[in-house]
C-alpha positions as CSV (number, residue, x, y, z in Angstrom):
1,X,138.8,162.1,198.2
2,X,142.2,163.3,197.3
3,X,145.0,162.0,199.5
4,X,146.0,165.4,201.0
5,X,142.2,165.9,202.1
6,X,142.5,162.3,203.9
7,X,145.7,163.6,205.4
8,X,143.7,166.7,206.3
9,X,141.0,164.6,207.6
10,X,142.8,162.3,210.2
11,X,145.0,164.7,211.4
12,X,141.7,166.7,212.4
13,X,140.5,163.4,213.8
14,X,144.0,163.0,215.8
15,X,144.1,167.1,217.2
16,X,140.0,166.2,218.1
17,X,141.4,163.0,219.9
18,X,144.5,164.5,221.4
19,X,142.3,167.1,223.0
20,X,140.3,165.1,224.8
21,X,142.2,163.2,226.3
22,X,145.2,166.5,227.4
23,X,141.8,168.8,228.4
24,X,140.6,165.5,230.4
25,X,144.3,165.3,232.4
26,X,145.3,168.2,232.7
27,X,142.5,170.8,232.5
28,X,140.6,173.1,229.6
29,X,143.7,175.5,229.8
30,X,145.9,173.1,228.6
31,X,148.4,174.7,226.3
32,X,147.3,173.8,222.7
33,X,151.0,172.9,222.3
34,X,150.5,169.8,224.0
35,X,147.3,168.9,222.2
36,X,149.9,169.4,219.2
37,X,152.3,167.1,220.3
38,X,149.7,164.8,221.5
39,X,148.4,164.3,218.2
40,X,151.5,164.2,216.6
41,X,151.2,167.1,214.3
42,X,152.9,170.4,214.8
43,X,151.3,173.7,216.4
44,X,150.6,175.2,212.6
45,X,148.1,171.9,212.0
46,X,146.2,172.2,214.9
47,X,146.0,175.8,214.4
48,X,144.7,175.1,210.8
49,X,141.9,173.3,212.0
50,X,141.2,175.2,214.7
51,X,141.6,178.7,215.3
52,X,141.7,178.9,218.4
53,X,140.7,177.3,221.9
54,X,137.3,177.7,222.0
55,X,136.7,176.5,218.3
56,X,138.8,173.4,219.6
57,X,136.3,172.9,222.3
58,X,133.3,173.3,220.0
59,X,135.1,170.8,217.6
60,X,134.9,168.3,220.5
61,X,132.0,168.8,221.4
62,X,130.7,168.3,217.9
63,X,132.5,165.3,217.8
64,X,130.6,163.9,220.9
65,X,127.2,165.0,219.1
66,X,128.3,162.9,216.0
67,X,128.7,159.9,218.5
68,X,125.1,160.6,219.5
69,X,123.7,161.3,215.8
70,X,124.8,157.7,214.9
71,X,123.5,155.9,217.9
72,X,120.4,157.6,217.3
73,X,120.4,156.9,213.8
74,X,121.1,152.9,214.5
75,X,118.1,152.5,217.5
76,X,116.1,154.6,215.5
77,X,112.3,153.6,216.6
78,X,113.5,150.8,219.7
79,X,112.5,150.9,223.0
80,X,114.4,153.1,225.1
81,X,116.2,154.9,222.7
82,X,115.4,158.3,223.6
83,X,116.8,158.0,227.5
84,X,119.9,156.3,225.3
85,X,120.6,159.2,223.6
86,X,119.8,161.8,226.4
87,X,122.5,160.2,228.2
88,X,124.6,159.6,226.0
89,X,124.8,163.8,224.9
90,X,125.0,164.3,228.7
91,X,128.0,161.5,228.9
92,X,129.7,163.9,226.3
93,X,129.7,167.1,228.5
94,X,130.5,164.7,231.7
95,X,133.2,163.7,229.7
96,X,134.7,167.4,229.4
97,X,133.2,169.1,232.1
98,X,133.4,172.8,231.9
99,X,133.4,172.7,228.2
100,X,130.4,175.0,227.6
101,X,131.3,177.9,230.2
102,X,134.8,177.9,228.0
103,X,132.9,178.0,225.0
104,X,130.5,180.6,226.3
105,X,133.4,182.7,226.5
106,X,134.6,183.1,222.9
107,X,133.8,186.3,221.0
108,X,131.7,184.7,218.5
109,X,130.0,182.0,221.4
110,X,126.0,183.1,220.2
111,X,126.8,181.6,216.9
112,X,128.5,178.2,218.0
113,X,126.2,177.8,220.8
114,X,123.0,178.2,218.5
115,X,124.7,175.7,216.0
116,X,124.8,173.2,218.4
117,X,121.9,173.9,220.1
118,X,120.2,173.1,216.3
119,X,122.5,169.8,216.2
120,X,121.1,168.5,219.4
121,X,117.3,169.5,218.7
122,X,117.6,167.2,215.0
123,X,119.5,164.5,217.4
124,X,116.9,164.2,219.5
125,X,113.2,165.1,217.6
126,X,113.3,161.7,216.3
127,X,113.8,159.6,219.1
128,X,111.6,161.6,221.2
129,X,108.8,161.6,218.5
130,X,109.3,157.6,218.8
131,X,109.4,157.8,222.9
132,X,106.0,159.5,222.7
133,X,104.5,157.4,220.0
134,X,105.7,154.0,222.2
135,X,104.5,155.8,225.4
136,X,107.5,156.2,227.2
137,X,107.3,160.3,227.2
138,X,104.2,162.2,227.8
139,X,102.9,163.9,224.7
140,X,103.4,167.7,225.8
141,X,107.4,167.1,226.0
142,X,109.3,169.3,223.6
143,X,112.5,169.0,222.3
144,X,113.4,172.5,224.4
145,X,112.2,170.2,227.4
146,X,115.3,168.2,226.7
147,X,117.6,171.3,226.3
148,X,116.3,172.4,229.6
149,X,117.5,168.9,231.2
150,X,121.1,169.3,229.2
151,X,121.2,172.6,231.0
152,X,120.3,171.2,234.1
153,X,123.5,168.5,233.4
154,X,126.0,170.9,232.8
155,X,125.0,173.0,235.9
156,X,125.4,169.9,238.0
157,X,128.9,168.5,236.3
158,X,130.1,171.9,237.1
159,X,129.0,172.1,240.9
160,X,130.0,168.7,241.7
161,X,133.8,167.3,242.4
162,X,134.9,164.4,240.5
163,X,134.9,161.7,243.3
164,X,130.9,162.4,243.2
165,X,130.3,163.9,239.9
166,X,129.2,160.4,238.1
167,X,127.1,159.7,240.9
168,X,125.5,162.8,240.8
169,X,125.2,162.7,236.9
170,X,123.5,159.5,236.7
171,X,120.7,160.7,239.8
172,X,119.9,163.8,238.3
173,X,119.5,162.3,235.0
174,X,117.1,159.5,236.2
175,X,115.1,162.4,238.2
176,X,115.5,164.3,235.1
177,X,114.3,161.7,232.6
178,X,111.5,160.4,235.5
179,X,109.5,163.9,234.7
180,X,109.4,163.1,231.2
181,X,107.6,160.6,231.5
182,X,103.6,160.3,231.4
């Protein structure tokens, strides 16, 4: 890898970084300036990267999937590992709650939302092929089953305030997860 593509590679990693952490304190309509100056790169690189706001947020949101693909990837066929990785993709859009109605709004949102729709299905097939193989899922559970239980996540991040929203997170997901179950 050249030097300039390393270059362009961190500071991707730094404007992915910075945004987290300015949408988390101060909101999803955070001015991308300050995501700039967060990162320490100018307006132009984040801009470079990212087009806009909602291919920002789709960015992050990929970046919490990647998370996920590795920790499935490293439990792959253990105990438990499908409910680790169900939470852990629901941690991701506790994380930045409100993420996916800001990213249902961009003009092109059909084609990012079906793109990572398709990540989480190949994040999850395997570990919940190995949940139902160890008996820990019932058989008929699809991987759309677990789509419908992300849903279910963000509608309750988003109709919860933050003083109960982890709370509320962690019961629905144990409800959620319970119904998997044989």
């Amino acid at each position: 890898m050249t030097s300039a593509r390393r270059d362009a590679a961190r500071n991707r990693a730094a404007v992915v970084a910075a945004a987290e952490r300015v949408f988390a304190s101060q909101g999803l309509d955070a001015p991308l300036s300050e995501v700039a100056r967060e990162a320490g790169v100018g307006r132009a690189t984040v801009y470079r990267h990212f087009p806009d706001r909602y291919a920002l947020a789709a960015g992050l949101y990929a970046q919490h999937l990647e998370d996920a693909e590795v920790l499935a990837r490293e439990r792959a066929g253990q105990p438990g590992t499908f409910e680790v990785v169900v939470r852990r993709i629901a941690e991701g859009q506790r994380r930045l709650t409100g993420l996916f109605p800001l990213m249902r709004s961009a003009p092109d949102a059909a084609g990012t939302l079906q793109g990572l729709g398709e990540r989480i299905s190949s994040i999850v097939a395997g570990p919940l092929a190995d949940a139902v193989a160890l008996g820990e899922v019932a058989p008929e559970v699809t991987v759309a089953d677990v789509h419908l239980v992300l849903t279910m996540v963000e509608g309750l991040l988003t109709s919860h305030d933050d003083d109960v929203r982890d709370a509320a997170l962690d019961r629905g997901l144990t409800i959620a997860l319970a119904g998997l179950r044989p």
